[in-house]
C-alpha positions in Angstrom: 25.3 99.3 10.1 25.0 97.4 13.4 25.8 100.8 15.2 23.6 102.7 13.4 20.5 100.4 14.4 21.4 100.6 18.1 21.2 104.3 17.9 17.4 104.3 15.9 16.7 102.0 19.0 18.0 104.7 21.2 16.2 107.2 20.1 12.7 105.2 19.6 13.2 104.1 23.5 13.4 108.1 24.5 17.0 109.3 24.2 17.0 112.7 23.2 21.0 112.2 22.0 23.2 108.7 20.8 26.7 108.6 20.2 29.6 106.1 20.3 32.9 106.6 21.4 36.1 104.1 21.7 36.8 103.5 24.7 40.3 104.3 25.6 42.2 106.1 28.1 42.3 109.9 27.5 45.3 111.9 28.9 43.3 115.0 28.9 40.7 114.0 30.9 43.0 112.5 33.7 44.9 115.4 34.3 42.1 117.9 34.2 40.5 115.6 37.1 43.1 115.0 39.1 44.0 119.3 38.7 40.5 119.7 40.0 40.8 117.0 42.6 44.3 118.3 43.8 42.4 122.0 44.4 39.7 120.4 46.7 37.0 121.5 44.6 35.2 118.3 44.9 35.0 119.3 48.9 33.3 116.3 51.0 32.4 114.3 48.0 35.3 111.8 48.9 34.4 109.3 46.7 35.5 111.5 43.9 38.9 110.8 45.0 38.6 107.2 46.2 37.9 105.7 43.1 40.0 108.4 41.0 42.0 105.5 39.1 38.8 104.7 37.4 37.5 107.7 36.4 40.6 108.7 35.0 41.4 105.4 32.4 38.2 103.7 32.3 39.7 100.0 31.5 40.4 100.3 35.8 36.8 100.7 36.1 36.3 97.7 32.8 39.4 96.4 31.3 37.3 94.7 29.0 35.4 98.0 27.3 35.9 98.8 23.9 33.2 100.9 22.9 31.0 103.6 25.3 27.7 104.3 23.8 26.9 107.6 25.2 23.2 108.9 25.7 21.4 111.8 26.6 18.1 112.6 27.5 16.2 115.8 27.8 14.5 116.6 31.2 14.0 120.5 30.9 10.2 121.2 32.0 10.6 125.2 33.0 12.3 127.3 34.7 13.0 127.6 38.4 13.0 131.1 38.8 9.6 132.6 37.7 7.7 132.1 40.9 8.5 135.3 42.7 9.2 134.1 46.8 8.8 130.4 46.3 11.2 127.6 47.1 13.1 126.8 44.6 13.9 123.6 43.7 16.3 122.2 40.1 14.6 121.4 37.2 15.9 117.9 37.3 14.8 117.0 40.5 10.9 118.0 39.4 9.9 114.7 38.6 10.7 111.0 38.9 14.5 109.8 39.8 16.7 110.2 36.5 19.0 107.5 37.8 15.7 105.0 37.5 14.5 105.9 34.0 17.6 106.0 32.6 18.5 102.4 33.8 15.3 101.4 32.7 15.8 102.8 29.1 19.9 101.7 28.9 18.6 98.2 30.0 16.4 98.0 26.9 19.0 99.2 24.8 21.3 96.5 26.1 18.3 93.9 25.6 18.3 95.2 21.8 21.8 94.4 21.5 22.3 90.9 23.3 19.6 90.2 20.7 22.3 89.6 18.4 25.5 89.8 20.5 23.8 87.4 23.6 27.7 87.1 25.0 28.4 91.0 25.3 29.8 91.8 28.9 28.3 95.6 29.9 28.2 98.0 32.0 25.4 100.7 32.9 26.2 104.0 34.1 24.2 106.3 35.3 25.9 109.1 37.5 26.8 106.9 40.3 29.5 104.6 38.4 33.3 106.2 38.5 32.9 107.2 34.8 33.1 110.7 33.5 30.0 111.2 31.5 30.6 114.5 30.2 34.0 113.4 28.8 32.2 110.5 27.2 29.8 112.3 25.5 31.9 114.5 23.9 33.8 111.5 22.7 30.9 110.7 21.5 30.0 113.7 19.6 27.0 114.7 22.1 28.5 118.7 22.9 30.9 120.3 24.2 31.5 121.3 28.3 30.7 125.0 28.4 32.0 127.5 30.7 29.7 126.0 33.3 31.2 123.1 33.1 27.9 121.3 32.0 27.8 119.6 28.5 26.0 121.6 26.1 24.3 120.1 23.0 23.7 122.5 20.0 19.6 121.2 19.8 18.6 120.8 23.5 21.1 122.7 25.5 22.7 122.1 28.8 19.3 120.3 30.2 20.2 116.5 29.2 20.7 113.8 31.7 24.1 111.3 30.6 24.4 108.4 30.6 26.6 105.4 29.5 26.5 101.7 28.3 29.8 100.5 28.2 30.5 97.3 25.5 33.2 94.8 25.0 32.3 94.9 20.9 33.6 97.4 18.7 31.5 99.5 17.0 31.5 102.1 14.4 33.3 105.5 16.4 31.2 108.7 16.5 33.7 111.6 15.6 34.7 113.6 18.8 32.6 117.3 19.1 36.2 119.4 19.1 34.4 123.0 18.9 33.8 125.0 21.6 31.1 127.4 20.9 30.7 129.5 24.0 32.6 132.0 22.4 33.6 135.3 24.4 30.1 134.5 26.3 30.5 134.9 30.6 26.6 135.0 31.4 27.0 131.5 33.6 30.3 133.3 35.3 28.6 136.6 36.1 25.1 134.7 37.3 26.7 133.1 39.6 25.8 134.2 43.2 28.3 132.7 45.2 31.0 133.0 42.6 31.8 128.9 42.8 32.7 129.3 38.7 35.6 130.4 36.4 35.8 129.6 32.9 35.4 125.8 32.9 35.9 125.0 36.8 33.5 124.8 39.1 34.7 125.1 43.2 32.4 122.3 44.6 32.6 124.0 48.0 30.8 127.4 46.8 28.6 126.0 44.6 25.0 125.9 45.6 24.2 122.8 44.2 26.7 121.2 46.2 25.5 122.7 49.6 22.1 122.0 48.9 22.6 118.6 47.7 25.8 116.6 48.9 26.9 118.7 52.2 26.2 117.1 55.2 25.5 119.0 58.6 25.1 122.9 58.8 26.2 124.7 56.4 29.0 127.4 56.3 28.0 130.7 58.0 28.9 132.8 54.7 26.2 131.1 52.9 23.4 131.5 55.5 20.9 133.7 54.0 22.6 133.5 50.5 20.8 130.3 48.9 18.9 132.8 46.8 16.0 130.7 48.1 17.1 127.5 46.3 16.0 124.7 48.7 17.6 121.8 46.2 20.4 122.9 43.7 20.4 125.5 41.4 19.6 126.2 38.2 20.5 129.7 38.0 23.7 129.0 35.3 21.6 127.0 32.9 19.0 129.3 32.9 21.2 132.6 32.0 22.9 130.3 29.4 22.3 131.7 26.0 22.1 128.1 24.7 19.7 127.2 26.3 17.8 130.4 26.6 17.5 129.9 22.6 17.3 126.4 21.9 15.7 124.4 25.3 12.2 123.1 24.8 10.2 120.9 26.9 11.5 117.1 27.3 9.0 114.4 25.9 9.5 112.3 28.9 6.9 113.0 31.0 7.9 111.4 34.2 10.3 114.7 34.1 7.1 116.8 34.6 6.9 118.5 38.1 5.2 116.9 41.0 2.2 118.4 42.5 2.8 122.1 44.0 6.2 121.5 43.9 6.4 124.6 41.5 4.3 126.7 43.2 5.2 126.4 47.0 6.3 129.4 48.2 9.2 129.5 50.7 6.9 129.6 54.0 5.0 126.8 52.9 8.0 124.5 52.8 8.7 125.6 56.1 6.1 123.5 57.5 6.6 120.4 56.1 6.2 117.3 57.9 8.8 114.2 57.4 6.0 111.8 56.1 4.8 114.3 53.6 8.6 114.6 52.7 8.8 110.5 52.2 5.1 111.1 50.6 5.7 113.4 48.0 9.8 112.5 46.9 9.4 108.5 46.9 11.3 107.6 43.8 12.6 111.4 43.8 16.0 112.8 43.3 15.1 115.5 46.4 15.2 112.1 48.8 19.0 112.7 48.4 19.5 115.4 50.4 17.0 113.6 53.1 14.5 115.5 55.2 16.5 116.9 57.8 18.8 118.5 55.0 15.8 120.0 52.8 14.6 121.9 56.5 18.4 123.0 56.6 17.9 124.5 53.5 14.6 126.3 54.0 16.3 127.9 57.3 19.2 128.8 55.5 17.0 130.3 52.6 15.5 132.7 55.4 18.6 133.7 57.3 19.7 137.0 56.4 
């Protein structure tokens, strides 16, 4: 019953998805991460690595956890690739920081439970903690990791943010989402421009994304000119996703909503952007990640050819 009332509080606070999963360690899980660690495909991301014991049995990262409330939240507001010469930038990154409103909403949800349990030890997780979220949530009955090796959920598609609150109390255990419904489908495979994807793997060091995102100094010469004109991330295997082609629909959280021109910039326009307009226009953004001097990186490397 208890569980059941956090997630009606979930979902009146925003979440677009609840589930709850034991938490235990998941053999799995830990080899397919240490597999993908021991190719390199998590290229300069070294804290991938460094904290690897937590990640992979998550009572190193909380010895005390015994049940993982897993949420999702929709942020889908378009697509990137309908403005013909613009810079693109991910859908995710339109609006406000995920990582902020998702603390904000598993903070409440914590609230709602200390109600009754004042004396419950937690943890929130939001990307940045050594948990693996997409694991989690399909622990927790949320989707399944499609080809692309993004969770897909069967009403909202791949566009969901995850997240975690991580309990010391048991709870009533979600049933783990054991289909896998991509079927015989390669669209995300064949889309991809700098082939950084086979069937459930994705090479960190190809990936567009990554480059635009997490990789520091210039970037490799094969990918000069070849960013497709993506000046943060890349959208381009959600978008050719039949899942989502079908089922997405625009998120409810309106802090998700673009900022500005940010749509509508074409390419040359971004060119000329000054560093205080770049602090201006991303405070509280997920773009402030890449910093300025790696979003004018980016537009070069979007005009090389």
């Amino acid at each position: 019953m208890f569980s059941e009332k956090i997630k009606r509080f979930g979902k009146d606070i925003g979440f677009s998805i609840i589930g709850i999963a034991k938490a235990e360690f998941i053999p799995d899980s830990s080899k397919n991460l240490n597999n993908w660690l021991d190719n390199g495909y998590h290229a300069s991301m070294k804290w991938m690595d460094k904290r690897k014991n937590e990640r992979e049995n998550i009572h190193n990262y909380f010895p005390e956890a015994k049940s993982v409330i897993s949420v999702g939240l929709n942020y889908f507001s378009g697509n990137a690739t309908k403005k013909d010469g613009s810079g693109k930038i991910s859908n995710y990154a339109w609006g406000d920081d995920y990582h902020i409103v998702m603390k904000k909403k598993l903070k409440l949800l914590l609230e709602y439970i200390q109600e009754t349990h004042p004396n419950v030890q937690s943890r929130i997780c939001v990307d940045t903690s050594p948990v693996l979220d997409k694991v989690w949530a399909q622990q927790a009955g949320l989707g399944w990791q499609g080809k692309h090796t993004n969770l897909i959920n069967q009403k909202f598609g791949s566009w969901i943010f995850l997240g975690e609150l991580i309990l010391d109390i048991i709870l009533d255990y979600d049933l783990r989402f054991s289909e896998d419904l991509c079927g015989t489908c390669t669209e995300c495979l064949k889309a991809c421009p700098t082939n950084a994807l086979t069937e459930y793997h994705l090479d960190s060091n190809k990936c567009i994304s990554y480059l635009t995102i997490e990789h520091r100094g210039d970037l490799p010469e094969d990918y000069q000119g070849e960013l497709n004109n993506w000046i943060y991330g890349c959208d381009i295997c959600q978008e050719v996703c039949p899942w989502n082609i079908k089922f997405q629909q625009i998120t409810e959280e309106k802090t998700f909503f673009p900022r500005g021109d940010i749509q509508e910039r074409k390419l040359k326009d971004w060119e000329n952007i000054t560093e205080q307009e770049f602090k201006d226009q991303f405070k509280d953004s997920a773009i402030k990640r890449t910093k300025y001097k790696g979003l004018k990186r980016n537009i070069l490397a979007s005009k090389k050819k």
